[in-house]
C-alpha positions in Angstrom: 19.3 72.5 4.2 21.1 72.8 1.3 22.8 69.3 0.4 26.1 69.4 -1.4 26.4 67.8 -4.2 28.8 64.7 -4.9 29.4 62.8 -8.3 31.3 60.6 -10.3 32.6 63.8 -12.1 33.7 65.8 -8.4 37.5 66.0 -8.0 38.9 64.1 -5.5 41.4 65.1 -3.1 43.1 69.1 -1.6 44.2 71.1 -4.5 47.3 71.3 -2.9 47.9 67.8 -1.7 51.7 67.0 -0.9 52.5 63.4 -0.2 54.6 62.5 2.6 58.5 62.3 2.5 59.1 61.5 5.5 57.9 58.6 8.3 56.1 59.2 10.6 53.4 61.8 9.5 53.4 64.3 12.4 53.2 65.0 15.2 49.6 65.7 15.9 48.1 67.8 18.4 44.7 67.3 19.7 42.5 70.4 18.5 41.6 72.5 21.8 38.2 72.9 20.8 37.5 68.8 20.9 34.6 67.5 20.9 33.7 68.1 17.5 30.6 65.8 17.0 28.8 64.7 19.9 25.4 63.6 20.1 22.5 65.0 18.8 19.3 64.2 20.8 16.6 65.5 18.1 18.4 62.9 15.3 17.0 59.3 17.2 19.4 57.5 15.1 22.2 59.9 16.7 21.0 60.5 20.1 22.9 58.3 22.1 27.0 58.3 20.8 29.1 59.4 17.8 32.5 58.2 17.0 34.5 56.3 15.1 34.9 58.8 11.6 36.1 58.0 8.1 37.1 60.6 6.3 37.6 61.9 2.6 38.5 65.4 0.6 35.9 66.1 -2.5 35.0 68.9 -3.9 37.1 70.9 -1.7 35.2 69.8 1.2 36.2 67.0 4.2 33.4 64.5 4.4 33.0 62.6 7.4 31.4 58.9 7.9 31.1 58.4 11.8 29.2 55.8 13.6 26.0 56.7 15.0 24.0 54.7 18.0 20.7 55.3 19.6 19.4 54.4 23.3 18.9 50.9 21.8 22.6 51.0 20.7 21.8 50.0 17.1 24.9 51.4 15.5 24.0 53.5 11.7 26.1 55.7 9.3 26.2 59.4 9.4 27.5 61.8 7.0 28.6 65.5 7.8 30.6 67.9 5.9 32.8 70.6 6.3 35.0 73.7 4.8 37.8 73.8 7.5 37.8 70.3 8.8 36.8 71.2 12.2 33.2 72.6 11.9 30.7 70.6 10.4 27.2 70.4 9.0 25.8 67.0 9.5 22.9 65.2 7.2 19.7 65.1 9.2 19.4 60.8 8.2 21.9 58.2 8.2 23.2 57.4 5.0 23.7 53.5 5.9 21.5 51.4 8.2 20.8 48.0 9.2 19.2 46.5 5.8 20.4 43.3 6.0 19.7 40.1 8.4 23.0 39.9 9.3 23.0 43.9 10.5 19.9 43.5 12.7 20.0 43.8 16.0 23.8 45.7 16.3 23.6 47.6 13.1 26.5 48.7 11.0 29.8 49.7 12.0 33.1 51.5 11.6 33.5 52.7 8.1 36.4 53.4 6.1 36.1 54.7 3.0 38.7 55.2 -0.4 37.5 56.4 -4.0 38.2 53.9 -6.9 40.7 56.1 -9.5 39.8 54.0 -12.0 35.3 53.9 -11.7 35.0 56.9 -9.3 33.1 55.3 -7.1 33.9 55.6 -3.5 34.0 51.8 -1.2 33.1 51.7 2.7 34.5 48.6 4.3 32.3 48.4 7.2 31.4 45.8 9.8 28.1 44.4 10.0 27.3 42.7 13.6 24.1 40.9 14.5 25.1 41.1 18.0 26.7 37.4 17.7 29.1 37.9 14.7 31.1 41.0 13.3 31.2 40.5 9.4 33.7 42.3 7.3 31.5 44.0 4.3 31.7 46.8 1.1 29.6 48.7 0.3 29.3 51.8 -2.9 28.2 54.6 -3.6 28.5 57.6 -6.7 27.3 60.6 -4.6 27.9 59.5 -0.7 24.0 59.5 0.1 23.3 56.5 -1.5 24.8 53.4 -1.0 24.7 49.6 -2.3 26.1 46.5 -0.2 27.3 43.6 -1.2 27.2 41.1 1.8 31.0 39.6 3.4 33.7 38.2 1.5 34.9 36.7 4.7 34.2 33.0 4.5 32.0 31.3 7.3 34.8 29.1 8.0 37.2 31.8 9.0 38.5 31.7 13.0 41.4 33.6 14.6 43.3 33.6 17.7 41.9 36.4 20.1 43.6 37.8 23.4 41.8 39.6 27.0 43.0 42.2 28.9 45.2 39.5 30.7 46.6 37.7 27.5 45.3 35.0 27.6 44.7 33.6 23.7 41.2 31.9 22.6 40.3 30.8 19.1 37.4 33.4 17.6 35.2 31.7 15.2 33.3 34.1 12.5 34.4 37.9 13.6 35.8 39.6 10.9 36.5 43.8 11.0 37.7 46.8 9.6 39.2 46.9 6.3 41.6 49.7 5.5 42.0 49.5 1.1 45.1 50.7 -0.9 43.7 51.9 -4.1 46.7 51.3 -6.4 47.5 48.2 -7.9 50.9 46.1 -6.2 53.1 44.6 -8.3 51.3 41.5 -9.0 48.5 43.2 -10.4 46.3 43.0 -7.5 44.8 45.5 -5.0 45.1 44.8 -1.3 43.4 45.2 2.1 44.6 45.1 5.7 41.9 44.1 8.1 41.3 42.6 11.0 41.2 43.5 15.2 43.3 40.8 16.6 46.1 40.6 14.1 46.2 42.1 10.7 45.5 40.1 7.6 45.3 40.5 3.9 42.7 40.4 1.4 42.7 40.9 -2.0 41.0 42.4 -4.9 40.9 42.5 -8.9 38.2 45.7 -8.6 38.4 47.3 -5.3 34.9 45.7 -4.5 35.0 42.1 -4.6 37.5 40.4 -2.5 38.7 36.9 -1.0 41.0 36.0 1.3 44.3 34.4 -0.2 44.2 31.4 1.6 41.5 31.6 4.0 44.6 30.0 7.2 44.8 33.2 9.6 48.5 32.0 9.7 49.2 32.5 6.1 47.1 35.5 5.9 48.6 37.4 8.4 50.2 40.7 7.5 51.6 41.5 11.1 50.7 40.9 14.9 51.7 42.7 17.9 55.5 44.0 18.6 54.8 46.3 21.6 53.7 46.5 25.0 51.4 49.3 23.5 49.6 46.6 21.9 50.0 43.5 23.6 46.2 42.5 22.9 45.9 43.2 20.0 46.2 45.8 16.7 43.2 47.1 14.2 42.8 48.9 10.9 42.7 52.6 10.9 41.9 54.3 8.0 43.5 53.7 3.9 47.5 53.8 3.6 48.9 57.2 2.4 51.4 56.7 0.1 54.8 58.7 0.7 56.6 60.8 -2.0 59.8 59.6 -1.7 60.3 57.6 -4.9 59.4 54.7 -3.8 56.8 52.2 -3.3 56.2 52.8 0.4 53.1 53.5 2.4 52.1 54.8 6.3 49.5 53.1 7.3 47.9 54.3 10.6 46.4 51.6 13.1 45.0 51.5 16.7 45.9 49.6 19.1 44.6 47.6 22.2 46.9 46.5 25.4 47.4 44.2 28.4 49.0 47.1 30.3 52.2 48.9 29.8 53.9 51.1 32.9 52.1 54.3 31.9 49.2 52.3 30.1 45.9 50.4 32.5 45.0 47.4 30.6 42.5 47.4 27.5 43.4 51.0 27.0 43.3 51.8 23.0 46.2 54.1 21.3 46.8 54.9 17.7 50.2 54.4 15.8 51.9 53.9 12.7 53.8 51.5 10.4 55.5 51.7 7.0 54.7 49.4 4.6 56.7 48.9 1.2 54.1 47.9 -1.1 56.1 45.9 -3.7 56.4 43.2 -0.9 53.3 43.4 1.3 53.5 40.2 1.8 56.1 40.4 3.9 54.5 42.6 6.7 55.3 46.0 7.8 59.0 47.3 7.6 59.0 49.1 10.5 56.7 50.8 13.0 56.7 53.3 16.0 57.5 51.6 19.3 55.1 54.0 20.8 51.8 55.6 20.2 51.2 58.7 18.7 47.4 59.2 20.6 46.2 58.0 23.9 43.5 58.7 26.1 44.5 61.8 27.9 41.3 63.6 28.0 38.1 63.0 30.7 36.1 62.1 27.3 38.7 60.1 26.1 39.2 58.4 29.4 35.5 57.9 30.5 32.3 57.0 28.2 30.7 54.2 26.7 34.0 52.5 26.3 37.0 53.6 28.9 40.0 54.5 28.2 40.0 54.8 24.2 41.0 57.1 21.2 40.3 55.1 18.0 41.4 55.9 14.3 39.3 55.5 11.1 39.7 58.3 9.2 42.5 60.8 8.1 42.7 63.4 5.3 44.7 66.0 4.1 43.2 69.6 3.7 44.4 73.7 3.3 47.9 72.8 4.4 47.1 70.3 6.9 46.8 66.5 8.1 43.4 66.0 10.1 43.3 63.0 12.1 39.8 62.4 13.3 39.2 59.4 16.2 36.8 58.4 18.5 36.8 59.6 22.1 35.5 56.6 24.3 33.6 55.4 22.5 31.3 58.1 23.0 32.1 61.3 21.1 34.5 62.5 18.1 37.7 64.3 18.3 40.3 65.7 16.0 44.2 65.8 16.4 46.0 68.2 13.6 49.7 68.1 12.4 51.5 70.1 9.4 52.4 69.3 6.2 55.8 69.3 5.6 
């Protein structure tokens, strides 16, 4: 196999790129030919379920990150690559495992990645889980093959206020997930995350790779909670913020979503949506968002798998004219919905 090859000096990004005007990006359409990455029973580490893809433009090429899991259901990181954003040659190894004590057992989950402007080096947030805690960690890399983890900024002490598929709250005591990283400095100087799978929180960074929380009270913290019936238990991280090219300071930020039941929606069934964010006052949560979903489980794969009932964002990218939205199907298998660029 000839591996591509990835640097501080490749160009990051589609020639072409165009940044939104206009909120929401879209509408999508789910490609006909979906699934495209399933599991691939000669790769051990891949053999059992693929999903959950972060995604990036270099070297005119879309690079995919997607969670692998064996029979054993120890979750790894693969990495696949393609020309079109549809077809794609995949690595024959993961690229991130379970290296650390508090990865063994469940493995390493759910990355999202950005490229630092300023270093060139491209940052995964991704979640670590022992199978009793979920731990919020970065990791780097220069070439995407190679990677170096620094363990969670997400303090021991850390609890939240969790919901089930009937509402009903409980306080969650060390689980911490799915950072999603704008890489451009707000107003104050400081770069931000939004993370979290309950609510949505803050953290904050003077490099893009070491972070704290900036009080470490999940009520001061938050960013934003649930509006919606859509996501009455709760609202997660999708993939970075794209920032629109209006003039302004204004992001879409795409997140999933996770609810009690709605009239068209069963309970725990997960959906993907948007918000706007201005970015001079983050602090202040989103200033809007879409009262419905733009994805939801429509498909038998989408509908049936590992997890029911689930289409799950981590990665989009524009490429050649086009916004490719890649999400998990169930849990099980990886799909791609497609929309224009205006």
């Amino acid at each position: 196999m000839m591996l591509p090859v990835v640097s501080r000096a490749s160009t990051l990004g589609d020639r072409n790129y165009k940044a939104p005007t206009k909120f929401p990006i879209g509408p999508f359409q789910k490609y006909e030919n979906n699934p495209i990455l399933t599991p691939n029973p000669d790769n051990e580490f891949e053999s059992a379920y693929i999903y959950n893809a972060t995604a990036i433009v270099v070297d005119d090429k879309v690079y995919l990150l997607y969670r692998a899991q064996n029979a054993a259901k120890l979750s790894s990181v693969g990495l696949a690559w393609s020309t079109d954003g549809v077809n794609f040659v995949r690595y024959h190894k993961p690229i991130i495992t379970a290296t650390e004590p508090w990865e063994q057992g469940g493995g390493v989950e759910d990355p999202r990645i950005v490229r630092d402007p300023v270093s060139k080096l491209f940052i995964v947030t991704y979640t670590a889980y022992d199978k009793h805690f979920a731990r919020l960690c970065v990791a780097t890399s220069e070439d995407l093959f190679n990677w170096n983890k620094l363990p969670s900024f997400i303090p021991p002490t850390w609890h939240d206020v969790s919901y089930d598929g009937n509402g009903n709250p409980s306080i969650r005591r060390q689980w911490s997930k799915s950072g999603a990283i704008f890489t451009e400095r707000a107003p104050d100087g400081k770069y931000y995350m939004i993370w979290g799978d309950s609510a949505l929180y803050l953290a904050e960074s003077d490099d893009l790779v070491h972070w704290k929380l900036p009080t470490q009270d999940f009520r001061q913290d938050t960013f934003a909670g649930v509006q919606y019936d859509f996501e009455s238990k709760l609202i997660e991280s999708g993939p970075a913020p794209v920032k629109m090219g209006n003039g302004t300071n204004q992001w879409i930020f795409v997140y999933n979503a996770d609810t009690t039941g709605t009239d068209d929606l069963p309970a725990n069934t997960y959906t993907i949506s948007q918000m706007l964010v201005d970015y001079d006052n983050i602090k202040a949560g989103p200033v809007k968002r879409l009262s419905e979903p733009i994805l939801k489980p429509e498909k038998d794969n989408e509908k049936n798998g590992q997890v029911n009932k689930v289409v799950f964002c981590e990665g989009m990218v524009q490429f050649k004219g086009k916004w490719f939205l890649y999400f998990g199907q169930a849990d099980s298998e990886l799909g791609v919905a497609i929309a224009p660029v205006d």
